[in-house]
N, C-alpha and C positions, 0 to 999 in steps of 0.2 A: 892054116888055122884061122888068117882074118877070112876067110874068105867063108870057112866055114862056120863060124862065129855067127858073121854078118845073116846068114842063113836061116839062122835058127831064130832071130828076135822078131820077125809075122807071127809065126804063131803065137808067141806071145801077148804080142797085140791084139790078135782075134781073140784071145783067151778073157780078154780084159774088156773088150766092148761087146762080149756075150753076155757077162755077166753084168754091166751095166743096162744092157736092154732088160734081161730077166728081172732086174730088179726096179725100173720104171715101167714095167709093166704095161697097162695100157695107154696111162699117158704117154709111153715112148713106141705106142703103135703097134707092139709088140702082143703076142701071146697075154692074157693073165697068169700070175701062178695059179697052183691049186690051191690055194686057203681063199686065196680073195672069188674065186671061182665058186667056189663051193658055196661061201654064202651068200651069191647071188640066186644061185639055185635055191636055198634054202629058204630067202625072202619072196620069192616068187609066188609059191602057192598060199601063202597067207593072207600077202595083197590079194588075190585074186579072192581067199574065202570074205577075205574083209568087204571088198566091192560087191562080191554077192548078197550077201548079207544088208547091208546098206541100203541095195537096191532093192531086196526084197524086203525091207524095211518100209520104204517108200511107198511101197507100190500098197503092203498092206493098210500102211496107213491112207491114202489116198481114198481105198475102196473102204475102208470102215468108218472116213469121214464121209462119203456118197449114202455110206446108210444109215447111219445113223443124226446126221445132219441136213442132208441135202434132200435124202427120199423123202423125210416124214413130211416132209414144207412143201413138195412140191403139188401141183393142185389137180384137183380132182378132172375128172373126164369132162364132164358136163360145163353147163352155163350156167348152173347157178337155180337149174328147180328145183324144188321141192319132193323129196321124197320121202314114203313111210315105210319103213321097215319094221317085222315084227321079229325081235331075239326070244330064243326060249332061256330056260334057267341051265345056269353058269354052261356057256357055251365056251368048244375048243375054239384054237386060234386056227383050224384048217373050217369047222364048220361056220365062224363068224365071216372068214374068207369069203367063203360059197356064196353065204346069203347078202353079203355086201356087193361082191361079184354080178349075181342075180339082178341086183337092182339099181347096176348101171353105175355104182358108186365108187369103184376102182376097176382099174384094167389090169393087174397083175395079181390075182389073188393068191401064187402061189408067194412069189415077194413079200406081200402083205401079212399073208399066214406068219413067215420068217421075223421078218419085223416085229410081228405081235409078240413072237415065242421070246425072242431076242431080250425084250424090254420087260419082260413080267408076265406073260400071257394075260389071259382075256379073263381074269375070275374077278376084275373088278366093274364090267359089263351089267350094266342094270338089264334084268326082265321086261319083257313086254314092247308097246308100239314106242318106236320113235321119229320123231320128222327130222332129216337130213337134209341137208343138198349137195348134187352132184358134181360142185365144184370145189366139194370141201378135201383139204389136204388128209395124209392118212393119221399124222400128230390132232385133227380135227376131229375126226370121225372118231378115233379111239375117246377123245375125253372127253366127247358128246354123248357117247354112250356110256362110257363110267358118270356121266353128272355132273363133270368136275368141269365146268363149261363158266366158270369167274370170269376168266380171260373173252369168249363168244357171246355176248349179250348185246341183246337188242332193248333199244328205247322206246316202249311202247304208251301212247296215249292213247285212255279212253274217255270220250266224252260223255256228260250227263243224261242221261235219258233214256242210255243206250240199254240193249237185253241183254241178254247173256249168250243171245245167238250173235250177235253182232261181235261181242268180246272174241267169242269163238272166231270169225270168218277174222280178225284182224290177229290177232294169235296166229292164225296161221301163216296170212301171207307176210308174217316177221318170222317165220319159220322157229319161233317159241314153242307152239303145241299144235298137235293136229286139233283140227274143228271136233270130230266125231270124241277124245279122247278128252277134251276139255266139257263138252255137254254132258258127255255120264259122270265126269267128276262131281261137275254139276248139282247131277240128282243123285248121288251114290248115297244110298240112307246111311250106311255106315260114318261117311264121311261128313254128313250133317248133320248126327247126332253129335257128333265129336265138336260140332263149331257151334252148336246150340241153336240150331235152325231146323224152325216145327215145322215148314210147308215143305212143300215136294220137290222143291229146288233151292239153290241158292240166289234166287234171282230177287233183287235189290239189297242183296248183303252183299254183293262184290261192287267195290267201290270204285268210281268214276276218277280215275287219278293218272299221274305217270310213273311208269316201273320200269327200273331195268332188269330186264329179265335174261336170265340163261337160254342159248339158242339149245334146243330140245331139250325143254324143262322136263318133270313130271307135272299132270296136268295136276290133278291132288295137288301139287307144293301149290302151283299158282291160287288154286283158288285158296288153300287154306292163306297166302300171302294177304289178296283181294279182302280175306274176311277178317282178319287181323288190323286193317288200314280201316274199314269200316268201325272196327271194334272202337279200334282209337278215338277216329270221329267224333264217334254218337257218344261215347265218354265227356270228351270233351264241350260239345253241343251241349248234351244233358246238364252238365255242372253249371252253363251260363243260361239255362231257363229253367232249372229246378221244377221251382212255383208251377209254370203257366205247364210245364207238361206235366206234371201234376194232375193239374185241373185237366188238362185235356184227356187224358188216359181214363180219370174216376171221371170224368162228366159222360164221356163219351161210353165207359166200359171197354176202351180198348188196351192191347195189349201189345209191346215193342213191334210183334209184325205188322200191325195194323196201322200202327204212326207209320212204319217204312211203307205201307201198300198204300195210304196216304197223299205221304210224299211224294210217291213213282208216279199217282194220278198229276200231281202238283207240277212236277216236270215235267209230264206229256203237252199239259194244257198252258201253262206258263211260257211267256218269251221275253214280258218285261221282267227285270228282278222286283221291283217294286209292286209288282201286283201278285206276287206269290204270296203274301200273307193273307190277300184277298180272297184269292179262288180256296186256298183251304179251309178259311173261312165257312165259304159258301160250302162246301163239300162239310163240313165240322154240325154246320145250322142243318143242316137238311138232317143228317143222321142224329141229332140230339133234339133237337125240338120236335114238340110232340105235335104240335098242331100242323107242320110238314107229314101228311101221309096220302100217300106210302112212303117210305123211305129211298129211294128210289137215285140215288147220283146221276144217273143220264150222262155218264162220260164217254164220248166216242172212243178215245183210245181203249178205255177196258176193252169193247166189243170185238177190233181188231186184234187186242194182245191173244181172244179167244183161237181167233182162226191162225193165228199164228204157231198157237201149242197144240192144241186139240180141232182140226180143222173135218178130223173123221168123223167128231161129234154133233156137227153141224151142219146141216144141207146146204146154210145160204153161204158156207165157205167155200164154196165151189167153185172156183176161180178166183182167188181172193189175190187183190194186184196189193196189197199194203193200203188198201183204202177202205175205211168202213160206209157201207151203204144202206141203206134203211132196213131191208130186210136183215141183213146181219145185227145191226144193231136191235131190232125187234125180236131175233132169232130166241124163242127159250133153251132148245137145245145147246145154242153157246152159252157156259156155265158163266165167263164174263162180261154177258152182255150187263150191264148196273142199268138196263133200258127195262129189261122184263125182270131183272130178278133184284129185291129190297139192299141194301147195305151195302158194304164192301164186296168186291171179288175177290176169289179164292185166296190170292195170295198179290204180292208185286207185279206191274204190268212191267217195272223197266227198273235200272239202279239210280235211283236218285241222288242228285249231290247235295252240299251242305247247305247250299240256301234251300234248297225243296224240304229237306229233314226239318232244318230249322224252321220253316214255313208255318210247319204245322206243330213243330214245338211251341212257338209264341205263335198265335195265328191273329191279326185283324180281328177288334172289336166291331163285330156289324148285325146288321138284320140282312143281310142280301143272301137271296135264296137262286137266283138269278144271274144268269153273264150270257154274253154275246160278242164273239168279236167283231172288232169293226176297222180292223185293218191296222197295218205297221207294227203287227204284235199285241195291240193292247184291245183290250177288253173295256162294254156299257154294262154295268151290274145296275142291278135290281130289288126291292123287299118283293114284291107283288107280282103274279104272274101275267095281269093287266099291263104293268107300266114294262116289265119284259117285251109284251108283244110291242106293245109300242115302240121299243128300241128296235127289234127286228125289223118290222113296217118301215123306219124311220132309214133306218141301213139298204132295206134293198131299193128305197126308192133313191138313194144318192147316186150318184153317178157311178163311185167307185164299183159299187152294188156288191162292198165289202162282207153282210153275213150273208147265212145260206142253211139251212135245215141244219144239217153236220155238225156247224160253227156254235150253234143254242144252245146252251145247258137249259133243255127243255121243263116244261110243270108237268105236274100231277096228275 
């Protein structure tokens, strides 16, 4: 019996360090049970949907900050020219695509199309031409062509003297308005009955100033702006010479465009400021005094502004380099020559600024009928077409040999 006793207490002992392993598990290197088992299993696929998830999280967002952040900013194809595009009314976001496409202004029009659709589509797309460039981002080009161009502005100065073709040709290369789109705004009768402008353009009602302008403005806005800044002006001008323009308007018989067409002479011929009350003056006495006849201004620049506008009109424009020559100046054909034809020309030669306007608000008390320059800008005036020649005489024989035919405000 001890012996069989003794026999039987191993099993025992295995009995008792199996169920110690069973029950530490895997810290005792052992098998898991089933309960601890199972919910590993059971955590496994949710980790797994949760990291996909996550990362498909990521990635969405990654790619809808690329489009809606990072595509619209980044920059156009080109260097930075100038281009004109023409949009028809309320265009798709696949046909504004195309025509952008077409004209060199994005390289992925189908993207672009997406992007447009993405953000609102294209129904806030103004009609008609606009000047672009090719380096503009696609966040650029959309708000250039809705108008909404606060943020794109360019600082454009225009100096005194200048035409309205000249406004034109720097408009443009500020990529503000095309040339051709700002000239017919220009002359649009509709739009210059609206600004209260009786001649055939707006030239010397757009005012010599600096503007910051929207990059691919409407040309309409600019000029209505220009005529608005002039408005002001002459407001203010008029209120501090009352009187003397008064007098000058009923002595002379003239009327608001005729002080500006005036003035625009005033500016072409003027360099010092101090002698611009002088020369309108003289321009003032020739057209009001009776015993001056013919009436006759003799201003070079008129006969040039001729061939400038109207050069079909006139044979001797025929080659016209910006210089007026005897013939052109004699020209009848040119309606601005003031050489062959009495009084004022048609309308403004150029936009004059506030000392030219003013000039001929309050002008110089004189008899001088007469000028000549004689160099450094300034001018020899005259009463008497005798004591005139004598200064011309007296000029070419100087050394400088300062006047010249051109330079004379010639007699009668």
């Amino acid at each position: 019996m001890t012996s069989g006793s003794k026999g039987s207490r191993p099993p025992a002992k295995r009995r008792r360090r199996q169920k110690r392993v069973g029950a530490e598990g895997i810290a005792g290197g052992g098998r898991p049970s089933a309960p601890r088992f199972a919910t590993l299993l059971g955590r496994g696929p949710r980790a797994a949907l949760a990291g996909a998830a996550f990362g498909f999280a990521l990635v969405f967002f990654g790619v809808a900050s690329w489009f809606f952040v990072v595509y619209p900013s980044q920059r156009g194809p080109g260097d930075g020219h100038a281009v004109e595009v023409t949009i028809g009314e309320r265009p798709s976001a696949g046909a504004l695509a195309t025509a952008l496409s077409a004209a060199g202004l994005i390289a992925h029009p189908r993207l672009f199309a997406f992007w447009v659709r993405a953000t609102g589509g294209a129904t806030g797309v103004a009609s008609g031409t606009h000047l672009l460039t090719d380096d503009a981002s696609p966040r650029e080009l959309l708000a250039r062509l809705e108008r909404h161009g606060a943020a794109h502005t360019a600082r454009v100065t225009f100096p005194e003297g200048w035409t309205r073709f000249d406004f034109a040709r720097r408009l443009e290369e500020r990529h503000v308005v095309p040339l051709r789109a700002f000239l017919d705004a220009a002359m649009d009768p509709r739009l210059l009955h609206e600004l209260g402008v009786e001649g055939e353009s707006a030239e010397g009602f757009l005012f010599p100033a600096t503007y910051d302008l929207a990059l691919d403005s409407d040309a309409s806005e600019v000029v209505r702006r220009m005529k608005r800044e002039f408005d002001r002006r002459w407001d203010m001008l008029a209120r501090g010479h009352a009187a003397t323009l008064t007098d000058v308007m009923t002595g002379g018989h003239l009327r608001v465009d005729d002080v500006v067409t005036l003035a625009s002479m005033v500016e072409k011929e003027a360099v010092v400021d101090s002698e611009r009350p002088l020369i309108a003056s003289v321009f003032l006495n020739r057209l009001r005094d009776p015993s001056f006849h013919p009436h006759r201004l003799e201003c070079d620049p008129t006969a040039s502004y001729g061939c400038l506008v109207a050069p079909e009109k006139a044979a001797s424009c025929a080659g016209f380099t910006g210089k007026a020559t005897a013939a052109i100046e004699h020209d009848p054909d040119n309606p601005y020559s003031t050489y062959t034809h009495e009084g004022l020309p048609p309308g403004p030669i150029a936009n004059p600024g506030a000392k030219s306007l003013e000039s001929v608000m309050s002008p110089a008390s004189s008899h001088f009928f007469f000028f000549v320059a004689k160099g450094e800008g300034r001018h020899a005036f005259s009463e008497t077409y005798a004591a005139h020649m004598e200064n011309v005489g007296a000029l070419r024989r100087a050394p400088s040999g300062a006047a010249s035919a051109a330079s004379a405000l010639g007699g009668p």
